[in-house]
DODRENVO-588081 format. One line per 5 residues: number of its first residue (from 1); for each residue x, y, z of C-alpha. Coordinates in steps of 0.001 Angstrom, whole numbers, plus 500000, padded with zeros to 6 digits. Example, Ala and Ser with C-alpha at 12.3 -4.5 7.8 and 13.67 -1.06 7.14 Angstrom:
BEGIN
1 = 512300/495500/507800 ~ 513670/498940/507140
END
This chain:
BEGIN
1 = 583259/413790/512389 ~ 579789/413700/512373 ~ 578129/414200/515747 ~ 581309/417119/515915 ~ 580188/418686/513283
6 = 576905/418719/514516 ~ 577972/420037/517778 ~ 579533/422618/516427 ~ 576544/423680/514198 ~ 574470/424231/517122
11 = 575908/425656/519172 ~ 578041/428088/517314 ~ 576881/428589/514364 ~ 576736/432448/513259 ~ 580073/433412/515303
16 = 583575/433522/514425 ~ 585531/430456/514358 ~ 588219/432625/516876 ~ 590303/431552/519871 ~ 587628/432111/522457
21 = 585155/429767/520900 ~ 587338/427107/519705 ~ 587949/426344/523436 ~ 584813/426764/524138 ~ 584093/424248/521606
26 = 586435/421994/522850 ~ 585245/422312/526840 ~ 581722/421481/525439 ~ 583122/418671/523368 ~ 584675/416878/526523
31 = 580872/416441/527991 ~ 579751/414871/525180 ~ 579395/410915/525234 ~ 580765/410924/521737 ~ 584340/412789/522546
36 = 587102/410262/522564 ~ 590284/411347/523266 ~ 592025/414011/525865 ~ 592680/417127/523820 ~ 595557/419021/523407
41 = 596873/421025/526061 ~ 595841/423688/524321 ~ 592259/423864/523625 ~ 592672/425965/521066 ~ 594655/424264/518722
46 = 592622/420797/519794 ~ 589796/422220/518290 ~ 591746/423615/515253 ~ 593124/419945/514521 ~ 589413/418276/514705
51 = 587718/420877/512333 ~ 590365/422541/510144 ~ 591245/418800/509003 ~ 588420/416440/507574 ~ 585177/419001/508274
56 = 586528/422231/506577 ~ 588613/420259/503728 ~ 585756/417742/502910 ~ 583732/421108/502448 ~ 581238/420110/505306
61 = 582210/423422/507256 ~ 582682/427034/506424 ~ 584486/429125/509295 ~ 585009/432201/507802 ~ 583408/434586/508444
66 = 581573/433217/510575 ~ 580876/429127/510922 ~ 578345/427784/509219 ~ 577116/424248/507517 ~ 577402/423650/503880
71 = 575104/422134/501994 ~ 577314/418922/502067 ~ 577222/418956/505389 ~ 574169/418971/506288 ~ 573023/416296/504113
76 = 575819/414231/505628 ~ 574018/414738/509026 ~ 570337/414462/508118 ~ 570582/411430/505127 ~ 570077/407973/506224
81 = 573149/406467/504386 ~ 576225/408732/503927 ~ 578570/406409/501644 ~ 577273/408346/498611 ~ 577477/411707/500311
86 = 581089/411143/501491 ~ 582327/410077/498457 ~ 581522/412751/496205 ~ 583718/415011/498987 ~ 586256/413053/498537
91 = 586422/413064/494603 ~ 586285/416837/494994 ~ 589661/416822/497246 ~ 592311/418524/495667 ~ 595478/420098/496242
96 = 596551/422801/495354 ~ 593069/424754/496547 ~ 592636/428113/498580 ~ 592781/425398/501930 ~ 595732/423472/500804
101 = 598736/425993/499660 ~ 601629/423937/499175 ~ 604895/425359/500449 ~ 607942/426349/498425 ~ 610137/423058/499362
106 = 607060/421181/499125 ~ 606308/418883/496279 ~ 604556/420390/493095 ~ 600995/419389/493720 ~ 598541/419089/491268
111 = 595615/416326/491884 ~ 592320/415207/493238 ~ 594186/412516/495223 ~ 591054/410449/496344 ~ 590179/409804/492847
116 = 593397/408695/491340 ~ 593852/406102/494196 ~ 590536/404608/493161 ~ 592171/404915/489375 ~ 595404/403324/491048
121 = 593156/400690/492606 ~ 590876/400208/489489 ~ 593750/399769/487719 ~ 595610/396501/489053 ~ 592410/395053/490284
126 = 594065/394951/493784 ~ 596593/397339/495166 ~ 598258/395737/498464 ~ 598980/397921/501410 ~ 602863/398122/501172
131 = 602490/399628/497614 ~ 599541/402499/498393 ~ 601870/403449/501389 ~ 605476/403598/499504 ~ 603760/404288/496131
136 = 600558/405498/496003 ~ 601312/408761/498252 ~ 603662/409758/495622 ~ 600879/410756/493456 ~ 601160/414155/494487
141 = 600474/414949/490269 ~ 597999/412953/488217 ~ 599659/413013/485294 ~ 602635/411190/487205 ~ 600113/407922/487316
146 = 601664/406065/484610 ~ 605277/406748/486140 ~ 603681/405290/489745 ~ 602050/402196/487702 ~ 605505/401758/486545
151 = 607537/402027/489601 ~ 604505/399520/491067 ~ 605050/397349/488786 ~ 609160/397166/489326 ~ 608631/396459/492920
156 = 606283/393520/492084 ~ 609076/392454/489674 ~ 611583/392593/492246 ~ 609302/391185/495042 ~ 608705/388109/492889
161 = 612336/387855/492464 ~ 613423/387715/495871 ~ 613432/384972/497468 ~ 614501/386352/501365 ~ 612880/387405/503600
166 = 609530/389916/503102 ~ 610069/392215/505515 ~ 613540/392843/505272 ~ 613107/393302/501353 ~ 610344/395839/501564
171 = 611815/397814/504397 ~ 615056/398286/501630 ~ 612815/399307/499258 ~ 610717/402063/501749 ~ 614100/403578/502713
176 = 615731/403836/498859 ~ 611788/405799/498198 ~ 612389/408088/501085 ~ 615886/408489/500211 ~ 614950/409601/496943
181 = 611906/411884/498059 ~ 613203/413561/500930 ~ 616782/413798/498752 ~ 616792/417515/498825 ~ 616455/418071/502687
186 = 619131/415206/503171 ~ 621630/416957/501268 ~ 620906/420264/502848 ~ 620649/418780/506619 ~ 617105/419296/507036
191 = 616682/415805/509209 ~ 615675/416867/512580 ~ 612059/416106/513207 ~ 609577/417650/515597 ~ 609776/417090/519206
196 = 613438/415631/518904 ~ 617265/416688/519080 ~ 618036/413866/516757 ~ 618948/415009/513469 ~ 620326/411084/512297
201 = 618951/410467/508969 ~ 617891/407000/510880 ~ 615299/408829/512538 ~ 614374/411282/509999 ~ 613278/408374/507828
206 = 611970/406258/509810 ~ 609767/408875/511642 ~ 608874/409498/507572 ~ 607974/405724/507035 ~ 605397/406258/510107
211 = 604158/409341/508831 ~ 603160/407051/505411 ~ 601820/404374/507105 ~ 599442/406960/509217 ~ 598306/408490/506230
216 = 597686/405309/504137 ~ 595683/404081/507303 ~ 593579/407313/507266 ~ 593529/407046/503507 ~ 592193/403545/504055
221 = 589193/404495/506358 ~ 587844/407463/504364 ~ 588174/405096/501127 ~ 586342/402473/503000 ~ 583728/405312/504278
226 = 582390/404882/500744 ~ 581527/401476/500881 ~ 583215/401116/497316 ~ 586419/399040/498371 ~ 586949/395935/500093
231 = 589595/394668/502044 ~ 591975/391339/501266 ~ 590702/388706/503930 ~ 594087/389262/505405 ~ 593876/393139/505073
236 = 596975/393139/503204 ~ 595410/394411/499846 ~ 592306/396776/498889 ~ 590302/396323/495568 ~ 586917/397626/494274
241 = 583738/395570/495672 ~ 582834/393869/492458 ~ 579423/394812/492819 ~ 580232/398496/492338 ~ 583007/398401/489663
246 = 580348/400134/487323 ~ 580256/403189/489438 ~ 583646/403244/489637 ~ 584345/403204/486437 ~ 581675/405886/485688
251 = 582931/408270/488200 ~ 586921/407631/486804 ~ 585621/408467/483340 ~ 583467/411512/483987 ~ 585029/413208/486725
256 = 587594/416018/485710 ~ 591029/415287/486807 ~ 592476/418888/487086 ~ 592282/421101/489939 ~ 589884/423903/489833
261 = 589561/427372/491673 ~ 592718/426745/492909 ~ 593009/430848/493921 ~ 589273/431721/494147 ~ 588264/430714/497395
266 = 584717/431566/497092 ~ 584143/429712/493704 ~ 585736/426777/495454 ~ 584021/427089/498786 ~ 580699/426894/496860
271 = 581730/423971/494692 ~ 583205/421959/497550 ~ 579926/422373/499490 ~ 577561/421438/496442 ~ 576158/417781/497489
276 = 575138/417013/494097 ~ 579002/417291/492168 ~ 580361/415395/490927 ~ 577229/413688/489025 ~ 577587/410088/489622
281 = 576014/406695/488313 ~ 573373/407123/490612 ~ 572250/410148/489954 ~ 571273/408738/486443 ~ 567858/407060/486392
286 = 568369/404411/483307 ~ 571733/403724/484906 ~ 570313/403159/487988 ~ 567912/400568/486610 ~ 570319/399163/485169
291 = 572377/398684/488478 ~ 569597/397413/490225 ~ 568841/394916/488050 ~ 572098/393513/487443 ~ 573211/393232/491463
296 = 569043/392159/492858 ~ 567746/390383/489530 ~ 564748/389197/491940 ~ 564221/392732/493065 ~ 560550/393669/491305
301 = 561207/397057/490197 ~ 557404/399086/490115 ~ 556644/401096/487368 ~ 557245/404721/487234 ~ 559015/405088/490046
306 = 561185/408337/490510 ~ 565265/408632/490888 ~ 564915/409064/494872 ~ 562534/406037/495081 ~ 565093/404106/493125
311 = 568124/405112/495293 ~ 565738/403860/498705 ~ 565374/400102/497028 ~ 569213/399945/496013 ~ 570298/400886/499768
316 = 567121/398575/501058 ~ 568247/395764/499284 ~ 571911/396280/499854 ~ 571214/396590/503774 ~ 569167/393596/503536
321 = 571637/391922/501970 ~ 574232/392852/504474 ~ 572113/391550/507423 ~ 571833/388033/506000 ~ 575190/387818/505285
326 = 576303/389267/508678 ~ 573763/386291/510290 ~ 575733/383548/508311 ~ 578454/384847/509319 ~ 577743/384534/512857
331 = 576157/380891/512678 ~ 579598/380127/511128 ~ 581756/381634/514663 ~ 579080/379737/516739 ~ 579890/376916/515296
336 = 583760/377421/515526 ~ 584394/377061/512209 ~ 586113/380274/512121 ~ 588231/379624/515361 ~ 591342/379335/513346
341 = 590552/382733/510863 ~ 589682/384223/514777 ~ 593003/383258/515957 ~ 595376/383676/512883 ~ 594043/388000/512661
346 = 594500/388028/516586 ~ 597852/387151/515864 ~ 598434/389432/512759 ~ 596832/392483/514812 ~ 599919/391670/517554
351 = 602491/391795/514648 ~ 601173/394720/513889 ~ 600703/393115/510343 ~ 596964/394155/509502 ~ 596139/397915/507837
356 = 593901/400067/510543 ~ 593977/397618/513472 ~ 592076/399322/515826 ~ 589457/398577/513419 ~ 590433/394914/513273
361 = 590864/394490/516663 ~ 587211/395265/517659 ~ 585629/393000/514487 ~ 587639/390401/515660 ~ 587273/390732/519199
366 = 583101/390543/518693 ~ 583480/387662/516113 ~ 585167/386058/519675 ~ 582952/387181/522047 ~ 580199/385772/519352
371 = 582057/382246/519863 ~ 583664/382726/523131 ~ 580203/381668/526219 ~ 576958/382346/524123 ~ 574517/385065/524681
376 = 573318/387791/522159 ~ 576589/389627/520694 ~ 576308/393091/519165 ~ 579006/394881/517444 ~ 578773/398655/517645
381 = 581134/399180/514542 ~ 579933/399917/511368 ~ 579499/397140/508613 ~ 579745/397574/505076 ~ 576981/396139/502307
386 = 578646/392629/502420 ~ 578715/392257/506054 ~ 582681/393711/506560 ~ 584154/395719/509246 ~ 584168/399097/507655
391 = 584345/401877/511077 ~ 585040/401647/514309 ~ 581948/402355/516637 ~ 581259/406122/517463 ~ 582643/407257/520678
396 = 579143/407350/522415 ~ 578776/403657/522944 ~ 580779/400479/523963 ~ 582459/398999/521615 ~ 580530/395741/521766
401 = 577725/394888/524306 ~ 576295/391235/525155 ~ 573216/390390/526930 ~ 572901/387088/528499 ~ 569467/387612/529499
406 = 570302/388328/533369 ~ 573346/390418/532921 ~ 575514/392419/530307 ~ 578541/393272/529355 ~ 580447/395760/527633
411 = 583574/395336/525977 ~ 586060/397772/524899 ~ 589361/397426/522830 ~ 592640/399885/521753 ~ 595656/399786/520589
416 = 596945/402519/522770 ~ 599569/402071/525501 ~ 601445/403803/527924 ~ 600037/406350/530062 ~ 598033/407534/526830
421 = 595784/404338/527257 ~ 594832/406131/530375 ~ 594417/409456/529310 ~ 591821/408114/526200 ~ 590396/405283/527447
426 = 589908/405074/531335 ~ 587042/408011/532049 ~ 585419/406788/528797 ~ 585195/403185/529297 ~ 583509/403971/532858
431 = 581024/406141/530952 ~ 579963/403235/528444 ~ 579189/401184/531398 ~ 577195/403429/533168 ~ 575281/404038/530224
436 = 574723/400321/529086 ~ 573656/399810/533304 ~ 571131/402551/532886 ~ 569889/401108/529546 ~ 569272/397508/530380
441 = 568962/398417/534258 ~ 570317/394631/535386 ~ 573921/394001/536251 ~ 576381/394614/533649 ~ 580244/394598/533615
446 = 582995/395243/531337 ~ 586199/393781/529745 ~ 589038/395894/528670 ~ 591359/394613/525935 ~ 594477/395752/524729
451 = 598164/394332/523539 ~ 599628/395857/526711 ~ 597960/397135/529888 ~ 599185/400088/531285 ~ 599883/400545/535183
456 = 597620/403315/535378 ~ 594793/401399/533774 ~ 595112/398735/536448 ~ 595317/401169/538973 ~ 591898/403440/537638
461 = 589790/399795/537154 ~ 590965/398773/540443 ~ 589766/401549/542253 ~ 586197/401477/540912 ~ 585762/397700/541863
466 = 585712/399333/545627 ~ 583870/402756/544690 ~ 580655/403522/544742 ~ 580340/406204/542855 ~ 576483/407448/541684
471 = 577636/409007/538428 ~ 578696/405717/537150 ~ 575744/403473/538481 ~ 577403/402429/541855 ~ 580404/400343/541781
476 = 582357/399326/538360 ~ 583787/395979/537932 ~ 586253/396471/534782 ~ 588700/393637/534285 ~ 591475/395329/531654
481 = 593320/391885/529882 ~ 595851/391998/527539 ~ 595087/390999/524201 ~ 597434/387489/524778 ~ 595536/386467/527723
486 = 591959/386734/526374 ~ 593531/384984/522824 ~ 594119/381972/525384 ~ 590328/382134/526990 ~ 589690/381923/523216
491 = 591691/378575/522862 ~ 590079/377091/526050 ~ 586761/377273/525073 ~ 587413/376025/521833 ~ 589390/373235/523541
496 = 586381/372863/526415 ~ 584945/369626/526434 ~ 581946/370898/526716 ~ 580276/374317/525665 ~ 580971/377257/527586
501 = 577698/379002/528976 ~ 577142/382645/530378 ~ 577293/381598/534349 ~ 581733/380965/533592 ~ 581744/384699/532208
506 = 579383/385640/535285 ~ 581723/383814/537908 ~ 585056/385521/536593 ~ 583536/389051/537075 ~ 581970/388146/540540
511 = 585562/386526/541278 ~ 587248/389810/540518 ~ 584964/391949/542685 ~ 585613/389724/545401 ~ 589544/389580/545196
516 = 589414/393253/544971 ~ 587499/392884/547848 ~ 590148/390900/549755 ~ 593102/392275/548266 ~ 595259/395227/549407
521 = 596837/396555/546361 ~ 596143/396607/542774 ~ 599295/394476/541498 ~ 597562/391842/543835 ~ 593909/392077/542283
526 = 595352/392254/538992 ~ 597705/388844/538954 ~ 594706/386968/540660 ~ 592466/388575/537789 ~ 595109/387388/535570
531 = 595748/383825/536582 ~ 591800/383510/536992 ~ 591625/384708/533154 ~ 593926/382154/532290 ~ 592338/379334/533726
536 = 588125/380662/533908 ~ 587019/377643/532736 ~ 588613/374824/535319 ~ 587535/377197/538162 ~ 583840/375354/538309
541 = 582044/373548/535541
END
């Protein structure tokens, strides 16, 4: 959102936010090393989809009448740390509001629904997954939140009760929800969903279960954007960082719970875009003090120091904090000791069993790489202040690189598939390689990992072992794996008897340019990639 948003600001700031310049937008977006994604086949409505959505309803954008920056947004591109920034948007959030008109059959909105999932959250402690997607986007009405505390509480009842099996129990309890939401337009027929003939009430709910789970996800990552929440170990359950209940609770007490200028879009544009509402413990100096001397006790505090001043050594010593704790937590994968954690979320991320696993696939795959043949390991994904994955990494980088001193390597992960992990990842992946080559100007390669690899991928990768191709540095050697294959190089160096050093890594790349030297066809490179992957550290010791 942010580099977009930047984008946008300077280069069309001042003009209509019309057809003609959202696709020229979009053909300006595509250069950038930041774009990730293909776009829509129309430009148009591409553009439409990226701004409309988070920039315009966060209040970071204004695009009528012409496009300009709020206030909001601009301090969420030029301040340091944006938690704070982000999260007052998201308090402000409400439907109804002159952006968000609910539709006749639609539900009767009335909430700011960012704040009463943090109330939700605040109020068991810990509010698991399964219940913020089949309960907590009911809260369509705040003053429904004791009724959704009650059904949650039912459906831990129940869940206690039953002694079967999980998944079967909660997918009976999803579909009697939908049932009952979504009653209406059963009754009446309404069942067909977009882009499908099939008007089964089979598929009607269960492309409604999906739609949930996406928005819970999304929920998720702009809740974690705040650094406020943490996530179970398992990332089954989200609960307020300890730390940071007292802002919580300050902003659940003092922040007005009722919609305002629902039909005055000016009065709301302006309050949407105000960076300093809603007032929070922060902005309160005594508070403040208070804070900081109840989460860094050792932190010597100089007299007569102003508010600003005050917020710096908070987010100093919180980033301080996270740094040591992200350095134990490496020792600790050096040493293996966290080879079983490693394995046990690779596992959960192939079930499909872990809330927003593209995130979880790239912590876990650097926490591997960190353990997997040495060298200096750096994840590109954001970290919250204790030292958890809280956002992927932005779309103009790799999503981890390693240096091992004489070479590099980038490595990239997704959980697309199909001829989509093609269209999103392939040019992209390239790009980060050229860049990191340029950067560090030694040899570098890359390894691409996903759950499944898709033909085209193979294919792409193949092709750019044997071209040499200026744009991209010369020659790429990209080795795509799926996700089960590099779990098992995983195992084998934990099972080595002996450590695993950079030069194995170095001789399965070299191996793969040379087989895609020698070989004819891509299906041949790829098995020999494959059954080289399987077995890189027998080849030579």
């Amino acid at each position: 959102m942010i580099p977009e948003i930047q984008l946008l600001s300077e280069h069309f700031s001042g003009v209509p936010w019309n057809t003609d310049n959202q696709r020229a937008f979009m053909d300006l977006l595509k250069e950038e090393n930041f774009f990730s994604g293909e776009g829509a086949n129309d430009p148009a409505f591409s553009a439409r989809d990226r701004i409309n959505r988070g920039p315009k309803s966060l209040g970071f954008v204004i695009l009528s009448p012409v496009i300009t920056l709020t206030p909001a947004g601009q301090e969420l591109i030029n301040a340091a740390r944006k938690e704070e920034i982000f999260l007052r948007q998201l308090l402000k959030f409400q439907v109804p509001s002159p952006f968000h008109r609910p539709t006749v059959n639609s539900a009767e909105f009335w909430v700011k629904p960012y704040l009463e999932i943090f109330r939700l959250i605040r109020h068991f402690g810990s509010l698991k997954f399964d219940e913020l997607v089949i309960f907590g986007l009911q809260l369509v009405d705040y003053r429904q939140f004791e009724q959704i505390v009650s059904k949650i509480d039912a459906f831990r009842v129940a869940k206690a009760q039953n002694e079967g099996n999980y998944r079967r129990f909660k997918a009976g309890y999803l579909d009697a929800e939908l049932r009952l939401i979504y009653e209406n337009d059963i009754l009446a027929g309404n069942t067909r969903t977009r882009e499908t003939h099939d008007a089964s009430v089979a598929k009607f709910l269960k492309t409604k279960a999906s739609n949930m789970r996406d928005y819970a996800d999304a929920c998720v990552r702009y809740l974690r954007a705040t650094g406020l929440v943490n996530i179970s170990h398992l990332g089954k359950s989200v609960s307020i960082v300890p730390e940071k209940i007292p802002e919580v609770d300050y902003f659940l007490a003092n922040t007005d719970r009722d919609p305002i200028f629902t039909d005055n879009e000016a009065s709301y544009t302006t309050y949407l875009g105000n960076p300093q509402l809603p007032v929070l413990l922060t902005d309160n100096r005594e508070l403040l003090l208070r804070r900081l001397a109840a989460e860094f006790p050792e932190l010597l505090i100089p007299s007569g120091v102003n508010l600003p001043e005050l917020k710096e050594l908070l987010s100093n010593a919180r980033e301080s904090r996270k740094e040591q704790l992200i350095s134990e937590q490496v020792s600790a994968i050096k040493d293996y000791r966290l080879f079983d954690d490693i394995n046990t979320t690779f596992s959960q991320i192939l079930d499909n069993d872990l809330y927003d696993t593209p995130l979880m696939l790239e912590w876990n795959t650097w926490r591997a790489m960190t353990m997997l043949d040495g060298g200096n390991i750096k994840a590109n994904l954001k970290f919250d202040d204790f030292g958890q994955p809280m956002s992927t990494a932005q779309g103009n980088m790799a999503d981890i690189q390693c240096d091992y001193e004489d070479f590099g390597l980038t490595v990239e992960v997704t959980m697309q598939s199909g001829q989509r992990q093609y269209e999103t990842e392939g040019e992209s992946v390239t790009r980060h390689l050229a860049k990191y080559k340029r950067e560090t100007n030694k040899p570098a390669y890359c390894l691409f990992i996903a759950p499944t690899i898709n033909e085209s991928v193979i294919a792409h990768f193949y092709g750019l072992h044997r071209l040499n191709i200026a744009y991209y540095g010369g020659t790429s050697t990209i080795v795509p794996l799926p996700l089960r294959v590099f779990l098992k190089m995983v195992e084998d160096s934990h099972n080595a008897d002996y450590v695993p050093e950079p030069r194995h890594i170095l001789r399965f790349f070299e191996y793969s340019n040379e087989l895609a030297s020698a070989t004819n066809s891509e299906v041949e490179w790829y098995n020999g990639v494959m059954e080289a992957a399987l077995n890189w550290l027998f080849q030579e010791r």
